[in-house]
N, C-alpha and C positions, 0 to 999 in steps of 0.2 A: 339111753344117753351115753356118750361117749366121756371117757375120762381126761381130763387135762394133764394127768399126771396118773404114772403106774409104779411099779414098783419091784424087780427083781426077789425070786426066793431068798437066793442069797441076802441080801437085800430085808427081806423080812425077817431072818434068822436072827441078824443084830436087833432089828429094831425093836423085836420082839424077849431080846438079851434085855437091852438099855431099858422096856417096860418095867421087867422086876426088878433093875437096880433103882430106879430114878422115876418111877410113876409115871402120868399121864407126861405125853413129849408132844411138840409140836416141832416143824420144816421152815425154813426159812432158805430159798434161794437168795444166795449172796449176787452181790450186781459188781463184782470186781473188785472189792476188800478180802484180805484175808483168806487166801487161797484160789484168786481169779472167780468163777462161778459156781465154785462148792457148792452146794447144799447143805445148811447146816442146823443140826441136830440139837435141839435144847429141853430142860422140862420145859411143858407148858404153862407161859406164861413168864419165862426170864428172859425171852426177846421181845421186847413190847412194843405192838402193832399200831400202825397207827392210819389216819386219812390219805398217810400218801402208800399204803402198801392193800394188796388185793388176795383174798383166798379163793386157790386153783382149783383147789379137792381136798382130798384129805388122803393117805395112804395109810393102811393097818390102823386108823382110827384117829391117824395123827393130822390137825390141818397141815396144810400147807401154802406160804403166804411168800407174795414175792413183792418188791416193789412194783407202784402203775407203771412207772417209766419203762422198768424193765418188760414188763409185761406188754409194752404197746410191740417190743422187737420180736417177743416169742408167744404173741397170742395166736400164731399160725400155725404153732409145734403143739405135740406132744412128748412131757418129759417124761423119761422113764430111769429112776433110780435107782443105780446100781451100786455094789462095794467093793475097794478095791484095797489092796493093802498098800501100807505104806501108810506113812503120817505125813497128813495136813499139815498147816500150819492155822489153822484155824482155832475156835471155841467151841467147836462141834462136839457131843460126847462121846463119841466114838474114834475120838485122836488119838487119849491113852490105848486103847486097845487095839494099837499101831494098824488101825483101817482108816477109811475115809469113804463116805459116800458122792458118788458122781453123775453128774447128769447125762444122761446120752438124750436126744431131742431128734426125732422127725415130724417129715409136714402131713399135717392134716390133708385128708383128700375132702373134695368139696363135698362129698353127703358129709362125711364127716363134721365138718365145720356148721353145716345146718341141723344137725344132733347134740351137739354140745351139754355139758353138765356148766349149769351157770355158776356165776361170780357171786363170791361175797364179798361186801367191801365194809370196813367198818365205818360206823357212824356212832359222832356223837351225842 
């Protein structure tokens, strides 16, 4: 299965910092609040998900959840998560520690797209 979503070394290094400060994390692509299209970094469970958002994958164990809406513009991409320094201007936990995580995004090729790692969506 192909992944919707990957995740840079660099990349893994924090996320895997931010586990032993702050425990289990979960991803939230931003849809244009708060740093444009951030991706942004919280424990899990203090962005609370709801019917109108979708889970991509998960990276280093973490889900990862975007809005449908946004998801109908970049169900053709694959995101790949990188860090970059510099501070956000976001809630993400990784702003004090003057980084920020970035999405870089290419197109699926067609086998691709018919390999897919499916969706989760929640339900109440």
């Amino acid at each position: 299965m192909i992944k919707r979503v990957t995740i840079s070394s660099e990349a893994i290094e924090v996320v895997n910092d931010l586990k032993k400060r702050f425990g289990e994390l979960m991803f939230h692509q931003s849809g244009g609040c708060c740093d444009g299209s951030q991706p942004m970094c919280f424990e899990k469970g203090d962005f609370k998900v709801g019917n109108s958002d979708v889970c991509i994958g998960s990276i280093e164990g973490c889900e990862f959840w975007m809005s449908k809406d946004q998801f109908e513009y970049w169900q053709f991409t694959q995101l790949n998560i990188h860090i970059s320094k510099g501070r956000g201007s976001s809630f993400s936990l990784e702003i004090p520690m003057g980084l920020r995580f970035l999405t870089q995004s290419r197109l699926f090729t067609s086998e691709e797209l018919a390999n897919l790692e499916p969706l989760i969506f929640v339900t109440d």
